[in-house]
Residue, then its C-alpha position, 0 to 999 in steps of 0.5 A: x524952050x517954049x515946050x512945056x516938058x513935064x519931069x517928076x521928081x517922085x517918079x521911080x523912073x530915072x529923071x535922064x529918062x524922063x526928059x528923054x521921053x519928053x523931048x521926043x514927044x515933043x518932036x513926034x508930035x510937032x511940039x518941037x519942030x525940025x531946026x528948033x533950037x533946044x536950050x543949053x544944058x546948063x539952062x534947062x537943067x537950071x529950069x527944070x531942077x536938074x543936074x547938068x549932067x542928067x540933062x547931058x545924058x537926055x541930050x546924048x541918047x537923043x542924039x545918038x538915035x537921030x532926033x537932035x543933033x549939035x553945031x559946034x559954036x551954035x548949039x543943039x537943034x531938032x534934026x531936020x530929017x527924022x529917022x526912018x521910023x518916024x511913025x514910033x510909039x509915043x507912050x506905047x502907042x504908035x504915033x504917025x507924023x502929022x499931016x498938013x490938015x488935021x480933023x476940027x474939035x467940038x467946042x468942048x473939045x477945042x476946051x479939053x485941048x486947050x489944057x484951060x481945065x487941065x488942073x481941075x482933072x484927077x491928079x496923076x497917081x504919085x510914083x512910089x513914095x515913102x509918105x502919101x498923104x493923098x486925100x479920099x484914099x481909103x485904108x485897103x489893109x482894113x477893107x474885110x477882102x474875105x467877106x468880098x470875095x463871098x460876096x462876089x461867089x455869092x453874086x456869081x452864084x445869083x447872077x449868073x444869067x443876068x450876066x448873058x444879058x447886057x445889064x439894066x440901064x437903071x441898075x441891078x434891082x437887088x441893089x437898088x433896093x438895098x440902097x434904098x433901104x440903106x440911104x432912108x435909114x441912115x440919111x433920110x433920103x424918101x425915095x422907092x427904089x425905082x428912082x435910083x439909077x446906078x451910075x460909075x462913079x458921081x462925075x458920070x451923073x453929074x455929066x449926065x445931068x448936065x446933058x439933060x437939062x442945060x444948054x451951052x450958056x445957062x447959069x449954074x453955080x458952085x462952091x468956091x472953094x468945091x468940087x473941082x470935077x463940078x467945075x470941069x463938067x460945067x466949064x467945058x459945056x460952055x455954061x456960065x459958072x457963079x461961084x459962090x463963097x464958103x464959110x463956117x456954115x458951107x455955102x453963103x446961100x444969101x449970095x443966090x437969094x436975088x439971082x432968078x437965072x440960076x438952073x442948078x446948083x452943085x453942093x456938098x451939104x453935109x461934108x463940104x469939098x474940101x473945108x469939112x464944113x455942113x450946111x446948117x439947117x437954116x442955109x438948107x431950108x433957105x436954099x430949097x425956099x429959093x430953088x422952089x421959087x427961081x425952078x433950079x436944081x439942087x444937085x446934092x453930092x453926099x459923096x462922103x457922109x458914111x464917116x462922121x466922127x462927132x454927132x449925127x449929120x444933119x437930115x439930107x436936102x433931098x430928105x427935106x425938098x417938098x417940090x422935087x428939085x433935088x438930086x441926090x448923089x452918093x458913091x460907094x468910092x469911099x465906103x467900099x472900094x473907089x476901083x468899084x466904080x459904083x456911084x448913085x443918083x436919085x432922081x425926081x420922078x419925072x427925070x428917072x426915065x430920061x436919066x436912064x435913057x441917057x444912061x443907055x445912050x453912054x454905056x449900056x449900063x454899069x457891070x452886072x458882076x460889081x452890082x450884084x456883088x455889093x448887092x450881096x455885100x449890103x444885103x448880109x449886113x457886112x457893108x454897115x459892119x465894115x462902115x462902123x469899124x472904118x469909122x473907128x479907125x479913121x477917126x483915130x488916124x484924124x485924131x493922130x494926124x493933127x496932133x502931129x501937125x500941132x507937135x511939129x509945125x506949132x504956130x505955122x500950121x492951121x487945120x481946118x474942119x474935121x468932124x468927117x471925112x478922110x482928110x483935112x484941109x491944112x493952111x501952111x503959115x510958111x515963107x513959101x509958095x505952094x510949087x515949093x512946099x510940094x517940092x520939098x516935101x517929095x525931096x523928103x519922100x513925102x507927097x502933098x496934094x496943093x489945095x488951090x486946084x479947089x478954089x476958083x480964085x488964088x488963095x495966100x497962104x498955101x492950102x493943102x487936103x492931107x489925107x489920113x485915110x491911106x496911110x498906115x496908123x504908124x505911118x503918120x507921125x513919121x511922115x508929118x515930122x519928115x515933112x515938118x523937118x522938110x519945111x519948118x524953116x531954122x531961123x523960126x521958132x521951133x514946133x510946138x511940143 
């Protein structure tokens, strides 16, 4: 079967279910048409990982209601008259049968249809797991959820007509404030609040960004390994993508030194996505020396400096930027809530009132209610109180993290930068392949995140971002000797005590 027929194994629904749902949409949409020849049993239970008998039971119900049927010597088909209602709902929507011409994309749709960037979107949230160490989770059983909610009846008290009215497309001036303050003080980011626009989440301002200042075939650049979101913005508005190698250091800017055709650069200076890595002082000053001279935009993602567990992070490159090339991105994703939706950009003053009109154009502004509510939060200096006890427990969930790594894996595991963050990136020394690792961890109840979606090219040995951030404390150890006993393989030696 050519039709790609997605099955998840960590799923809680049933896998018989699974392959039944994907076989006929496959046929509603005419992925699967009718007389096409489905394979035995046996075969797609065997590329699928199934049980024969899971796939016989997909087989029979499909068959029953009328969209397969079986030749006795030949095999199963797709039936060559659908049922009746044919026009049913496919994942809860109604799907109609397609017609003979069906509506053209843009050329940034014919990408998004294409499935090319399909890997780089936001992975799928996992079905119930025992162990979950995705990364940039954040730990909700220590979020101060009573201090929020006064808050909230707070902002609703406050804010109340701001809420007859659509909302300010810059931001709600309370907060920028509040943000202002809060970012010259702990980043050294030199900006009024009038320069600041709210936007939800930084993938929005990056888009908008892009939509400001680039055309279809300029040349950015990026981190390789980096943002995979950064990747995704840029590759589907059809610009030129460079990537530029990451070490120690962050980013290798002397790689960009004789370029002049560059127009922005995506980089996350002060806790590099995903190796941890910060751009040291002289990159820095060396990256804004040549931006200054090649006219480019530094776009910088501070996306989450709040936790930083050894020393204090190096001045911002907006703190530093003298020609007003730099913008300065920063979300509340990680420090307070990620379904807030709130992010921030901080524009150079001649791109504060195109940025906000191209806001405007998108979604008339971000909800009032949220704004006012964090607004409230910052202002009783609660968020900085949350952020230094988060701060004290993740590092101590890092620190339990990858003492439980060198315990039980040894000498077949190397972890990566760790000074920040809510994750480490863990390189498996392994016989192997990345598909396999997360197949048997999640047969072990334990879900991984590959790392390869990070890196431009193909990386060996496989790469992992463990997340420490959502699990409970006592969760951590047994999840990673659950996966350890899932991997470690018992002809090796064994894990290091």
């Amino acid at each position: 079967m050519e039709v790609l027929l997605r099955i998840d194994p960590l799923s809680s629904e049933a896998l018989h279910r699974q392959l039944y749902d994907a076989v006929r949409t496959a046929i509603l949409t005419g992925r699967l048409r009718p007389g096409d020849k489905l394979p035995a049993t046996r075969v797609l239970a065997e590329q699928l990982s199934l049980s024969r008998t899971t796939v016989a039971e997909a087989y029979d119900q499909l068959q029953a209601e009328g969209y397969i049927l079986g030749k006795h010597g030949s095999g199963t088909y797709v039936a060559p008259d659908l049922p009746e209602d044919a026009s049913l709902a496919v994942n809860g929507r109604v799907h109609v049968r397609r017609s003979a011409e069906q509506p053209s994309f843009s050329q940034w749709g014919q990408k998004i249809v294409s499935g090319e960037y399909l890997h780089l979107a936001r992975p799928e949230e996992p079905g119930d797991v025992e162990f979950d160490f995705r990364p940039h989770r954040i730990d909700g059983d220590r979020f101060p959820w009573q201090t929020w909610n006064s808050a909230v009846e707070r902002a609703l008290e406050h804010a109340r007509e701001g809420l007859l009215r659509y909302p300010p497309s810059g931001g709600y001036p309370e907060l920028l404030t509040q943000i202002a303050t809060h970012i010259a003080r702990h980043r050294g980011v030199n900006c009024f609040p009038e320069q600041i626009a709210i936007v939800n989440g930084t993938q929005q301002g990056l888009n908008l960004i892009a939509e400001l200042l680039l055309q279809p075939g300029d040349h950015v650049a990026v981190e390789d390994p980096g943002y995979p979101a950064a990747r995704l913005v840029f590759g589907t508005r059809g610009l030129q993508v460079t990537y530029v190698p990451v070490d120690g250091e962050g980013m290798e800017v002397d790689r960009l030194v004789h370029r002049q055709d560059i127009k922005l650069v995506h980089v996350t200076p002060s806790h590099q996505e995903p190796t941890g890595a910060t751009l040291s002082l002289g990159r820095r000053l060396a990256l804004l020396d040549w931006a200054e001279r090649s006219w480019c935009v530094v776009l910088e993602d501070d996306y989450d400096s709040e936790f930083r567990y050894e020393g204090r992070p190096i001045e911002s490159l907006q703190g530093l930027d003298s020609s007003g090339l730099v913008v300065y991105a920063g979300t509340f994703s990680k420090s307070v809530l990620p379904g807030l939706r709130i992010g921030f950009v901080v524009l150079p003053d001649h791109l504060v009132q195109p940025f906000v009109m191209a806001k405007s154009l998108w979604d008339s502004g971000t909800s009032v209610m949220e704004q006012a509510a964090l607004a409230e939060f910052m202002a009783s200096g609660e968020y900085e109180r949350h952020i230094r006890r988060m701060r004290r427990i993740y590092r101590d969930k890092r620190d339990l993290l990858v003492t439980a790594l060198q315990r039980c894996f040894g000498s077949h595991v190397l972890v990566g930068q760790r000074h920040g963050g809510l994750n480490v990136l863990v390189q498996f020394n392994l016989p192997y392949s990345e598909q396999e690792i997360v197949l048997r961890a999640g047969a072990a109840g334990v879900y991984l995140q590959p790392g390869s979606r990070y890196f431009a090219q193909r990386h060996d040995p496989p790469i992992f971002l463990l997340g420490f951030g959502g699990p409970a404390a006592n969760r951590i150890e047994a999840g990673v000797t659950r996966l350890a006993s899932a991997l470690v393989p018992a002809t090796q030696s064994s894990p290091v005590a």
